[in-house]
N, C-alpha and C positions, 0 to 999 in steps of 0.2 A: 405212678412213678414217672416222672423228668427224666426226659433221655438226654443229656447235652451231647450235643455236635461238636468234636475238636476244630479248633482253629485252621488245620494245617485244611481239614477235609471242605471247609465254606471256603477258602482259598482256590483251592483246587476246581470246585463246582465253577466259580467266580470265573476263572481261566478257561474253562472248558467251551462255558455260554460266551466266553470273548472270542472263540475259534468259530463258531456257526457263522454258517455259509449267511452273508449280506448284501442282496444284489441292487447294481443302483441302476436306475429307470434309464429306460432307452430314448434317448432323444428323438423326438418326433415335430415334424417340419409338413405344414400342410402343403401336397404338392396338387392342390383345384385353387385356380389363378382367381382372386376375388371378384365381385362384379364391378364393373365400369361404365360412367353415363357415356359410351360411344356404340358410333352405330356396330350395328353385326355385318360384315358385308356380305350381302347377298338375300334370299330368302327360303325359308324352310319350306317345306311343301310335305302334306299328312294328307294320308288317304287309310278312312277308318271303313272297316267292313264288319258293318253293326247287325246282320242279315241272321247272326246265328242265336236267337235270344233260347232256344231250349236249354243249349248248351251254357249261354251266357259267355259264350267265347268272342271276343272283340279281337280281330286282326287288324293289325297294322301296316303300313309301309310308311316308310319316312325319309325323305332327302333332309340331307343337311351340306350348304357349301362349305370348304376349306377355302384357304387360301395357300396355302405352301404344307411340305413335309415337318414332323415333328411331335411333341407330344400333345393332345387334342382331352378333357372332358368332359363327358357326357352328362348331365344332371337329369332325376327324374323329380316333379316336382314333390318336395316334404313339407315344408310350413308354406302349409294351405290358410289364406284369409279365409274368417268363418270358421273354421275349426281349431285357429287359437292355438294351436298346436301342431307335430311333426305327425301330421296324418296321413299322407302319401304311402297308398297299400303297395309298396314296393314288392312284398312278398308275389303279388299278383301278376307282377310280369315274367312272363315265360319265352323260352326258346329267341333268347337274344342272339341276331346275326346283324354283324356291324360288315361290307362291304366297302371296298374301292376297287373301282376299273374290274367289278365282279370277283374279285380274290376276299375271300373272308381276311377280315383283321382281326387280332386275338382281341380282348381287352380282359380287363383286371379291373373287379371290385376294390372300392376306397377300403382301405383298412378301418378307416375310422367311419365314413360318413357312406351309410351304405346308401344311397342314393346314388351313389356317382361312381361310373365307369370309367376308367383309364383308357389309352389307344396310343397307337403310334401312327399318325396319318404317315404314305407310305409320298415317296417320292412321285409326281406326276398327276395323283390324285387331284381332281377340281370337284368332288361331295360324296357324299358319305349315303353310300344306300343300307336303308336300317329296317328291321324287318324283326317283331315281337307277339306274341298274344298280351291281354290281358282277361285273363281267365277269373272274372266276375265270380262270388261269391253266390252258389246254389243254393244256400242253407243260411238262415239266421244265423249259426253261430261260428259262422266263416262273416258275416259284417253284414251290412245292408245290401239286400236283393236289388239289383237296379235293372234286371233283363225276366221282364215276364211275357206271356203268350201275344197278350194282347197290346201290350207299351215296352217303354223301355228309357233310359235316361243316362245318355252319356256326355259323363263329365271329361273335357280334354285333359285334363293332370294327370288321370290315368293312363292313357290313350296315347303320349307323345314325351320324347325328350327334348332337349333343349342346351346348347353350348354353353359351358361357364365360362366365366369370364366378363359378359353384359349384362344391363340392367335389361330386365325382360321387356320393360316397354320399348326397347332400342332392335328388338328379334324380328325381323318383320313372318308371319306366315301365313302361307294357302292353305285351305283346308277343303276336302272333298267328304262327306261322309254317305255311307250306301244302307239305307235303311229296307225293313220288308217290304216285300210289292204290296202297294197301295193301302201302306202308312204315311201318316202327316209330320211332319216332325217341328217344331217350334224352337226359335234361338234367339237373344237379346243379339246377334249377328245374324245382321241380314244375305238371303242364299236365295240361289236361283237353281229351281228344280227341273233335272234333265233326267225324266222314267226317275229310279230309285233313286237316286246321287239329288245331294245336294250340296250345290258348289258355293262356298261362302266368301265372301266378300275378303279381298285381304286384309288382315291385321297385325297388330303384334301381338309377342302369345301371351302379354299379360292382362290384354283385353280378350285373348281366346278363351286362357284359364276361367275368364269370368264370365263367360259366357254359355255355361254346358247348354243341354241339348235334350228337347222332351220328344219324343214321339210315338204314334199310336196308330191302331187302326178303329179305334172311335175316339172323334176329337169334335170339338164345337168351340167358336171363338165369339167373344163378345166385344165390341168397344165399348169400353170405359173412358174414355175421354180422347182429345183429338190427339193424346200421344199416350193414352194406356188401356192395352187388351189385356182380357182374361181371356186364357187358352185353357182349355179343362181336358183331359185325360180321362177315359174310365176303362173298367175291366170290361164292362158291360155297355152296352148303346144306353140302356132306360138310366142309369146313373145320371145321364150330359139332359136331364129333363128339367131346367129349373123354372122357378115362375118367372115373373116381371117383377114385383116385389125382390126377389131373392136379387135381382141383376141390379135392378135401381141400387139398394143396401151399399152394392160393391161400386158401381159409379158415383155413390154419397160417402164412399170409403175413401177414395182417389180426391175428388173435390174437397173433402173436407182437410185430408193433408197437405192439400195444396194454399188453402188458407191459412193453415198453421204454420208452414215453412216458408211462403211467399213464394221463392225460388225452385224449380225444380231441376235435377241432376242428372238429367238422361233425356238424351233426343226421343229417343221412345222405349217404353217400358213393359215387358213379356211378364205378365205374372202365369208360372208355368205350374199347373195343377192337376196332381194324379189323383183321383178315386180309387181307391185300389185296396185289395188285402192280400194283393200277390206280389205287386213293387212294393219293398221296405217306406217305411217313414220317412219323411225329411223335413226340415225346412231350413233354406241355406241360401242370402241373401247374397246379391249382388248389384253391381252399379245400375245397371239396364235392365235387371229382370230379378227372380228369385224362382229358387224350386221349392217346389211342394208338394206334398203327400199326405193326404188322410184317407179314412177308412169310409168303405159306402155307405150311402146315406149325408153327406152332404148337403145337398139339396132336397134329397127325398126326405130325410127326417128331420128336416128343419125344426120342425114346431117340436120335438122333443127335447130340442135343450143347445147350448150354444156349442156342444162337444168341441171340433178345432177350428174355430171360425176365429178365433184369438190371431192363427199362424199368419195369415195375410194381412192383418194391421201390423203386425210386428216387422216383418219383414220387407213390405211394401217403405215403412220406417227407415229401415237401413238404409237405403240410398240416399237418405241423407246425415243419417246419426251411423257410424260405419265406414261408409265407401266414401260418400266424398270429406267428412269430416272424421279424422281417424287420427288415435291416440299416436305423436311422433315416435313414440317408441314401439307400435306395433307397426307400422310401415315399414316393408322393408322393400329392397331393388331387388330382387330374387325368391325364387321360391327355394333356397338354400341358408340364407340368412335366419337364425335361432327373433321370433318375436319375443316381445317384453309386455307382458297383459296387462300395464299398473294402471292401467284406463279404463277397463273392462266395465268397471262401475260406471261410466260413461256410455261407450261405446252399446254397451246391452241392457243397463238399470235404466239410464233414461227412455231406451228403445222400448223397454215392458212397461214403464208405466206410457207412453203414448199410442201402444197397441193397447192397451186396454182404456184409455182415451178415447183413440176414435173409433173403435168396435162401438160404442156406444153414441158416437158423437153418428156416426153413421148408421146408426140400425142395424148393424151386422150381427151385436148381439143388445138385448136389451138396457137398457139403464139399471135395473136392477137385479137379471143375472150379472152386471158388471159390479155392482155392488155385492153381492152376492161373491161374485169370484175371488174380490180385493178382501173380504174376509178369512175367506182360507188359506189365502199369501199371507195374511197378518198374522194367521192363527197358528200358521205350521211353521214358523221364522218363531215366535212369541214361545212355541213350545219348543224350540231347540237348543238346548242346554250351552254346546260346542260354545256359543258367543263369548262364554267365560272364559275360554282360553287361548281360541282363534278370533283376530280381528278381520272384520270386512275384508280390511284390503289382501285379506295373504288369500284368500278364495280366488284373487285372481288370476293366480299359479294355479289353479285344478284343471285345468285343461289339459295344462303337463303334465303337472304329475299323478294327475288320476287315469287320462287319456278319456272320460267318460265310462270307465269302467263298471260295473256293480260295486257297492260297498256293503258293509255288513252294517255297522252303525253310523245311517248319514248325521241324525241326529247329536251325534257325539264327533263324529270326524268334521262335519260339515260339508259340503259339496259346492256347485260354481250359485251361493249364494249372491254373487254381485251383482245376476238375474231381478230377485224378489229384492231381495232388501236391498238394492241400488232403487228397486221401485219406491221404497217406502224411505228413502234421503230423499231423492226426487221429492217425493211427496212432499215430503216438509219444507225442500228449498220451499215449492211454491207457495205453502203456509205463512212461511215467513216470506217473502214478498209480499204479498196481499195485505197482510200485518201492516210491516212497515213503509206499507204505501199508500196506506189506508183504501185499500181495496181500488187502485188503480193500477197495479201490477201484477203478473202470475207468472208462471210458465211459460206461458205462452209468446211473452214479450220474450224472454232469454231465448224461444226455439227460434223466434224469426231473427235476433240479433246472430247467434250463433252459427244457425245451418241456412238464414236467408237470402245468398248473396250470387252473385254470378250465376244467373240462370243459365240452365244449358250445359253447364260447366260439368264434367261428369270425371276429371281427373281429380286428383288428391288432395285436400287440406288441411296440413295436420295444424296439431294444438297438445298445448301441454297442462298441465296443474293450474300453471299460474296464468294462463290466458282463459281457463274457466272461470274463475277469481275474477280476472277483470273484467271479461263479458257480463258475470253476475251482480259487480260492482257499477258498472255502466248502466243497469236495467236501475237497481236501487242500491244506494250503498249501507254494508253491512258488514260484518264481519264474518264474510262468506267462507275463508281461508281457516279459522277456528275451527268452525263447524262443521267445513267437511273432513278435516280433521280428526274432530274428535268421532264422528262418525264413521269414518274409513280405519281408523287405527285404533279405537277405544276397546274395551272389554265391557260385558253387561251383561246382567241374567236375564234382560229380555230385550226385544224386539225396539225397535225407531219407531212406535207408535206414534208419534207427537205433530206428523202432517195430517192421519186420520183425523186425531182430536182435537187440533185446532182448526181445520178444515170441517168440524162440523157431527162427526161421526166418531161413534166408540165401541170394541170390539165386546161382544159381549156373547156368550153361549146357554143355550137352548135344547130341548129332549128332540127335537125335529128339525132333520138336514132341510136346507135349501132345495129349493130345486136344480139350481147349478150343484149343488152339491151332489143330489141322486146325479144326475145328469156326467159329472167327473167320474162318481161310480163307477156307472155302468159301463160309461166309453171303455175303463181301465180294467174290466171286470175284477173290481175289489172291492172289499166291504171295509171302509175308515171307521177306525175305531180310536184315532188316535190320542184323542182329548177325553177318553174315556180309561178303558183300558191303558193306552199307549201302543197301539200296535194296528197296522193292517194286514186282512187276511187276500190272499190271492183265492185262486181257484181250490176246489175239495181240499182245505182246510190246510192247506198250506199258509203260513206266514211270510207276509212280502216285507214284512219294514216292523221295526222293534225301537219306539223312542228309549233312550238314555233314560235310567232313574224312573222310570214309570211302575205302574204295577205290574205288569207283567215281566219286566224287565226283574226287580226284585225276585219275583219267582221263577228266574234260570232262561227265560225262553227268549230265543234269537231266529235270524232266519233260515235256520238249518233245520227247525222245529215244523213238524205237521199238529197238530189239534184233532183227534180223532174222534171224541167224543164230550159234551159237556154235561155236568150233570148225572151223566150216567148215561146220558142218549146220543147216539151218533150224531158227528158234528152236522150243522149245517149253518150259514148265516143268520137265521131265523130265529134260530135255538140259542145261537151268541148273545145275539140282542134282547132276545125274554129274559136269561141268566141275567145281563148287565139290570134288566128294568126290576126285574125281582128282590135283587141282591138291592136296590138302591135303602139306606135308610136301616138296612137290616147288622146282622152282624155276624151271617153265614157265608162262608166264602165262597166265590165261584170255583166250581170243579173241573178243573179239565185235564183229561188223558191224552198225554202228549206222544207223539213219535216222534224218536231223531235214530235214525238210519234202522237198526232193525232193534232199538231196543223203547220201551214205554216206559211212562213214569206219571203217575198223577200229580197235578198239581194244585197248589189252593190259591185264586187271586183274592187278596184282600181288599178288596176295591167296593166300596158303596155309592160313588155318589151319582150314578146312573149315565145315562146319554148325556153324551156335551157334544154337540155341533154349533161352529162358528157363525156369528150374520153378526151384520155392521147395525150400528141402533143408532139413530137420530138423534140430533139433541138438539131442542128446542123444533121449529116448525119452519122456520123461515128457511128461505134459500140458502143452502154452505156455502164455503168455498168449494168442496167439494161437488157438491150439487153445480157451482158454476164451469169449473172444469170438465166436468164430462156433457156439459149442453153444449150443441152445434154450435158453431160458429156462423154467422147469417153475414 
């Protein structure tokens, strides 16, 4: 039965919802004074007491001048270059005390922008004495470890504030920092050691920012050419043991970049390298130097596989694709200023495919674990579904708004793809140059037109869309502006294979990984399964990663999933992989007894068609293009 509602009573309701409370928005007025190219007067002066690495507790003191009474703020730096994003661990500084003439000043957090402290500099005051910790992260899942027994790696953005209002290169600052007795410590800024303290050279703090700080109590330094050391870090003294071959590699790494770019962007260059499974990972580029962190065995297990020998062509890279040549809309005069990543396909796709360039061009890793590698970039971009609904360019936003988080389905969501598959545009710009130049153009002509110029120069040069266009257009003309284009904003069920295969090479899969491929395994301790199943396993049968639409995916399982047993037999990788070889061809499905939190379920994959691992396959015999692009340069 139909109830009807009288007229009088929908009236009524109507009037009632027209009395609820409707508030309107409070007007909000930024009171942190913008940046400005004028100078700062005066200078800062930071004295870091880096001494406590058990604790990982970093003390500070900090002068800063005034110039008269009034309102004064403070900024701690947020958008960090290289991280592309508001990464400044502000959560980490502690026990803030802002002084004049020794009287504490109160301040007040920004309502809005929490980096930035408010104050009232008081009448009479001539600097601000400041005094903070930065209480470093003990635990992986507090962020990356940067204070271990034996090293330790301090970034200044943590370490130090900074006045708004100026562009940071206009800040001028001293800096003292106090490491453990008889640790070494290493900086793209040059310091003069007095017992622990090391007093560094003045600067402004946007060449501080870029400059952080390795040191160690076992360190070994190499020259790489007459303006680039490798400084190595280890947990261990037997880690810093490398051969002559291994050092040559890294001096044919340096030379061989210096060919490719002409030009180089730094008076002298710190590539700064931890060993370590005690300091966090890194790899985080800068104008004069870069940090770095890999796991032991660098040099000692070299001949096992190229594990991250990748990190140091890339980032070595950046100082010239990056730092000094940098997307205009990701430069900013502050480290308060919100960046705009729409370059990143630039900025970092052409930086991956020239690290994995000249790893090979230089012997750092083989010519064909690099072929090898560039298979499984192809292979895991080629199986990722998202391309249907995410274009290229919107990946350039993941920075923000993922922050580098975990995801559940990258495969589906997508992640900072402008990495890989800016590799694989790259790629094909060069295809198509060669094409249509009839193999008197590559690459390699756009890197020296592009990043070749003002040697020495290690300040800023940006560029936008349409000055890649015309650089690409200057090398050979094409309709370069189309294409990147349709490649940056299109939609596709698969992968920009189309540099591999007209450069010479086609993806093709096989029952037997790679050796780069064992070799990525093992580093990651996971067993890829992904072109088979759809899925990789982490450690005792956990699940790390779940493709979109695969078979396993079909049957319910994600990475909240453990795999206890297959077949009936306690899991183990071994067992996976005989299920997968057994099942091929057949039409009994793989069994597996899954756990997710404390409850099981069996599952059935219906999956046949066996092992599929990625490798690149030649076509025809003669020299590629590709084959010419990863040979030295002479």
């Amino acid at each position: 039965m139909r109830h009807l509602v009288p007229l009088a009573a929908l009236l009524l309701t109507t009037s009632a919802a027209a009395q609820n409370s409707a508030p309107e928005p409070i007007p909000f007025e930024s009171r942190i004074p913008a940046a400005r190219d004028v100078d700062f007067p005066g200078a800062m002066t930071l004295k870091v007491d880096a001494t406590d690495v058990q604790q990982g507790i970093f003390r500070v003191k900090q002068t800063i001048p005034v110039t008269g009474p009034g309102p004064m703020v403070l900024l701690s730096p947020a958008w960090l270059p290289g991280a592309h994003a508001p990464a400044g661990q502000i959560e980490k500084l502690t026990d803030l005390k802002i002084r004049a003439n020794g009287k504490i000043i109160p301040w007040t957090r920004d309502a809005v922008d929490m980096w930035a402290f408010h104050i009232e500099v008081p009448r009479s005051a001539r600097q601000l004495d400041i005094e903070f910790q930065f209480t470093s992260p003990t635990g992986p899942d507090q962020g990356r470890i940067v204070a271990a027994p034996n090293m330790l790696n301090l970034q200044w953005n943590h370490v130090s504030l900074y006045p708004a209002g100026y562009f940071t290169r206009r800040i001028p600052v001293e800096v003292t920092a106090t490491y453990p007795e008889g640790w070494t410590a290493v900086a793209g800024l040059a310091a003069k050691k007095r017992g622990r303290d090391y007093v560094y050279e003045m600067t402004n703090y946007e060449t501080l920012v870029d400059s952080p700080a390795f040191a160690g109590r076992y360190y070994r330094e190499w020259k790489l050419s007459d303006r680039v050391d490798l400084n190595v870090f280890a947990d261990e003294p037997e880690e810093l043991e490398a051969k002559p071959e291994h050092i040559d590699a890294h001096r044919k790494l340096v030379e061989q970049a210096v060919k490719l770019f002409g030009a180089q962007h730094y008076d002298k260059y710190e590539f700064l390298l931890a060993i370590t499974d005690e300091m966090g990972g890194i790899g985080l580029e800068h104008h004069r130097s870069s940090e770095n962190a890999v796991k032991p065995g660098y040099f000692a297990k070299w001949s096992d596989g190229p594990g991250s020998r990748n990190l140091l062509p890339h980032e070595l890279t950046h100082s010239w694709n990056g730092k000094f040549r940098r997307g205009a809309d990701a430069w900013t005069p502050d480290f308060r200023t919100p960046m705009r990543d729409s370059l990143l396909w630039v900025y970092e796709g052409q930086t991956q495919l020239w690290g994995y360039v000249l790893q090979a061009r230089s012997g750092i890793v083989s010519k064909q674990d690099t072929l090898d590698m560039l298979a499984s970039i192809a292979a895991g971009l080629d199986n990722r579904p998202a391309r249907t609904w995410r274009p290229l360019i919107d990946t350039t936003n993941d920075p923000i708004i993922t922050r580098r988080r975990p995801k559940g389905w990258v495969s589906w969501q997508r992640s900072e793809d402008y990495y890989n598959e800016g590799l694989l545009l790259w790629l094909e710009v060069d295809a198509v140059l060669r094409r249509q130049s009839g193999g008197k153009k590559s690459l390699d002509d756009f890197a020296s037109a592009f990043f070749g110029m003002r040697d020495g120069d290690w300040g800023v040069l940006t560029y936008d869309f349409d000055q890649v266009v015309a650089t690409l257009n200057a090398v050979q003309p094409y309709d370069w502006a189309n294409l990147l284009q349709m490649r940056l904003e299109g939609l596709s069920d698969r992968a920009p294979l189309a540099g591999l295969e007209a450069n010479g090479y086609r993806l093709v899969y096989t029952d037997e990984p790679t050796a780069s491929f064992k070799s990525a395994q093992k580093s990651r301790n996971q067993t890829d399964l992904s072109y088979s199943l759809g899925l990789v396993m982490g450690k005792a049968g956990a699940i790390s990663a779940v493709t979109w639409d695969s078979p396993v995916f079909a049957a319910g399982l994600d990475v909240a999933d453990m795999v206890v047993a297959v077949n009936g037999r306690e899991y183990s990788d071994d067992r996976l992989i005989a299920a997968i070889k057994a099942a091929k061809g057949t039409k009994t499905p793989i069994r597996l007894l899954v756990k997710s939190g404390t409850r099981y379920r069996d599952v059935a994959i219906d999956y046949h068609g066996g092992l599929r691992y990625p490798r690149l396959e030649k076509v025809g015999v003669e020299d590629t293009g590709l084959d010419r692009l990863l040979a030295p340069r002479l």
